[in-house]
LUMKOLBA-375028 format. One record per residue: y, x, z of N, C-alpha, C, O in turn; chain; residue in one letter; residue number from 1. Coordinates in steps of 0.2 Angstrom, whole numbers, plus 5000, padded with zeros to 4 digits. Layout:
BEGIN
ATOM|Y|X|Z|Y|X|Z|Y|X|Z|Y|X|Z|A|a|NUM
...
//
This chain:
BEGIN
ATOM|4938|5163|4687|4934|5163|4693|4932|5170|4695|4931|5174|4691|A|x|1
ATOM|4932|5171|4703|4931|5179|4704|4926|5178|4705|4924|5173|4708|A|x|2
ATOM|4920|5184|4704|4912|5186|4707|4910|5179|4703|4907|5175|4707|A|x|3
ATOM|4910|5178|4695|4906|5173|4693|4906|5177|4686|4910|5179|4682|A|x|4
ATOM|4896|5178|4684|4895|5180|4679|4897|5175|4672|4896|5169|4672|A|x|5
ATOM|4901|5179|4667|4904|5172|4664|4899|5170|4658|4901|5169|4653|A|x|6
ATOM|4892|5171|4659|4886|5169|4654|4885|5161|4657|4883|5156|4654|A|x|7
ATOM|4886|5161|4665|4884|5155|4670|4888|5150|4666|4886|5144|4666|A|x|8
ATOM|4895|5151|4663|4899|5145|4659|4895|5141|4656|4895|5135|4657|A|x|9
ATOM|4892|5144|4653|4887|5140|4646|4884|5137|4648|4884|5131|4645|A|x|10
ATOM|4879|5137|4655|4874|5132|4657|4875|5128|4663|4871|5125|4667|A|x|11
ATOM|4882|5130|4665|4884|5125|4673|4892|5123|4669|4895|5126|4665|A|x|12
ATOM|4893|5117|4672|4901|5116|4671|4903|5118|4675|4901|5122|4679|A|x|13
ATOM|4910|5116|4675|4916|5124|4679|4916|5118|4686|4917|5121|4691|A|x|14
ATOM|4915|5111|4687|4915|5110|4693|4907|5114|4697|4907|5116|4703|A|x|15
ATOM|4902|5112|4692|4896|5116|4696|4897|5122|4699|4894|5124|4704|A|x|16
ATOM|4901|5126|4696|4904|5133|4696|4905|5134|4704|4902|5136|4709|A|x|17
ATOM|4912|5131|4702|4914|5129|4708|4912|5128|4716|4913|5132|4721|A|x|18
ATOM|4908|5122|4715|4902|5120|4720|4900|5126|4721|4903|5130|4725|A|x|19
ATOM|4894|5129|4718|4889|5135|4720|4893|5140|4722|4890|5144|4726|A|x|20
ATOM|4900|5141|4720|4905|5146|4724|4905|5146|4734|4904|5150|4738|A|x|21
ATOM|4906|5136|4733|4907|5134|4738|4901|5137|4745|4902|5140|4750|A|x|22
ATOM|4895|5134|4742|4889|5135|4747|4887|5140|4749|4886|5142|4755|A|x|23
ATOM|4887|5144|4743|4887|5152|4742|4892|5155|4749|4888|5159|4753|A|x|24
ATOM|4897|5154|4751|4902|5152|4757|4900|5148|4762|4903|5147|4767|A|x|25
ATOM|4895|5146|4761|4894|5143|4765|4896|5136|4770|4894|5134|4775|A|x|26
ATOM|4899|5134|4765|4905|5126|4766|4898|5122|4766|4893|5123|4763|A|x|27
ATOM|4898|5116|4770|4896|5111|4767|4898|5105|4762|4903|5106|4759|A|x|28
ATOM|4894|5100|4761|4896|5095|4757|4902|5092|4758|4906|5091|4753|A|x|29
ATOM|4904|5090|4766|4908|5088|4766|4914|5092|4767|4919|5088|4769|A|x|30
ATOM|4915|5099|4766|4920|5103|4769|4923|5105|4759|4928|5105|4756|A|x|31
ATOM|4918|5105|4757|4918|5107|4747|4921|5099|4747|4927|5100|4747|A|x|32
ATOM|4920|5094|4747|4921|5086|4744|4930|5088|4748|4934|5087|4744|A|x|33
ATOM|4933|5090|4754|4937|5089|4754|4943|5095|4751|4949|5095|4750|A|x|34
ATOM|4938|5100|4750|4943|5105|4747|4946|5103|4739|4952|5101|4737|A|x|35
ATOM|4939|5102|4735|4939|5098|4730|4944|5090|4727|4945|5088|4722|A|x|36
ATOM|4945|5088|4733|4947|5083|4733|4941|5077|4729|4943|5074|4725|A|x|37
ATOM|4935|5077|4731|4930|5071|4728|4927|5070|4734|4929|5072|4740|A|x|38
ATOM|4919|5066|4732|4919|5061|4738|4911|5067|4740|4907|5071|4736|A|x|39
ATOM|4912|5066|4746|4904|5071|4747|4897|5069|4744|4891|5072|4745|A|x|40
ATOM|4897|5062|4739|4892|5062|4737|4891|5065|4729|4886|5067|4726|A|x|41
ATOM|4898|5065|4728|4898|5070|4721|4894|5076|4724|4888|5077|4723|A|x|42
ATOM|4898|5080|4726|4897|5086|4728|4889|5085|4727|4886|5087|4722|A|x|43
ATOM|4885|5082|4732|4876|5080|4733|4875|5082|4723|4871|5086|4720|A|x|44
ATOM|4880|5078|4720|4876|5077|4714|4878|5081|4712|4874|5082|4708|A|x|45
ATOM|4883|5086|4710|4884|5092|4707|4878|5098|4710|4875|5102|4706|A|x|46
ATOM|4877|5096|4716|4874|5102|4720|4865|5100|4716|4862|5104|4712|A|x|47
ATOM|4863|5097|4717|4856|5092|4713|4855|5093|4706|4850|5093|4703|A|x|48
ATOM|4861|5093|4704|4860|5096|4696|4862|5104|4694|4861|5106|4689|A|x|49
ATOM|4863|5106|4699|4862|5115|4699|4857|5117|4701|4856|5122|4699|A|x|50
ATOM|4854|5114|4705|4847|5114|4706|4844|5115|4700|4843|5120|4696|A|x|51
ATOM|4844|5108|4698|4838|5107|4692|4839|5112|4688|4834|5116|4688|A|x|52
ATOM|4845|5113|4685|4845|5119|4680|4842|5125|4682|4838|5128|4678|A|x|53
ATOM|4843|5129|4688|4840|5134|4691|4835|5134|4693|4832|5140|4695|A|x|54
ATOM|4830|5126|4694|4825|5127|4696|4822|5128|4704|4817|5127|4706|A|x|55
ATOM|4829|5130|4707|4828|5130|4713|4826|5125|4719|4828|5119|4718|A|x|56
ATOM|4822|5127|4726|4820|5121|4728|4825|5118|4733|4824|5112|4735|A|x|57
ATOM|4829|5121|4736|4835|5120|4741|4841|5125|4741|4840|5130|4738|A|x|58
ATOM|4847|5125|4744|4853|5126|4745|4852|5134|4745|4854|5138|4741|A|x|59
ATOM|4849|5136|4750|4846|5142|4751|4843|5146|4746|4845|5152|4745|A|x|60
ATOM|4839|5143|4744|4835|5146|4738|4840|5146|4729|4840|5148|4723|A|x|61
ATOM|4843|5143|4732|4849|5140|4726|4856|5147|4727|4858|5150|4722|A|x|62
ATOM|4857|5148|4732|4860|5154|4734|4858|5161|4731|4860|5165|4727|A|x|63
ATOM|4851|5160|4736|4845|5168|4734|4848|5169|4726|4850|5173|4722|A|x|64
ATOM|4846|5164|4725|4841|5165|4714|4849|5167|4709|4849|5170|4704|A|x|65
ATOM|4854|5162|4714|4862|5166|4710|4864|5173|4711|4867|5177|4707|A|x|66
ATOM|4861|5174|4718|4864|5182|4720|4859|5186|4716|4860|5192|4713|A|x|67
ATOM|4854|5184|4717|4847|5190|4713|4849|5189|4707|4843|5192|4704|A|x|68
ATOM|4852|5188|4702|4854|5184|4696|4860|5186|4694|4862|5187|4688|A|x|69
ATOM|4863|5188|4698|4870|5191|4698|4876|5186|4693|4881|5186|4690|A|x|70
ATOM|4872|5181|4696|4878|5173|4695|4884|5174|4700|4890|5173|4698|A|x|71
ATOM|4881|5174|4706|4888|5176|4710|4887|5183|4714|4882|5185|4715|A|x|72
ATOM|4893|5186|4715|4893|5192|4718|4893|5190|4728|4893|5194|4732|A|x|73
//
């Protein structure tokens, strides 16, 4: 994966990976559900469970705390 710290492996699956690559870009749910080929409620629940782990409180702040983190470049 390019611009992804590879410590992030350990505590996100390679589809969360993915997803957070996505947002980070600034795709929506429904733009990442069609790249990916899944339904946009996955995405919702990928995107929900990358939270949880990072703790953060929205998409935005889900972005902020990777780039400050140096999870994505």
């Amino acid at each position: 994966m390019e611009d992804v710290d590879p410590d992030l492996e350990r505590w996100l699956t390679q589809r969360e990976i993915e997803v957070l690559i996505r947002i980070a870009k600034g795709q929506s749910a429904k733009e990442i559900a069609q790249t990916l080929n899944i339904a946009p409620r996955t995405v919702e629940r990928h995107i929900g469970r990358v939270r949880l782990k990072t703790r953060t409180r929205n998409r935005s702040h889900l972005v902020a705390y990777a780039i400050a983190k140096g999870l994505i470049g």
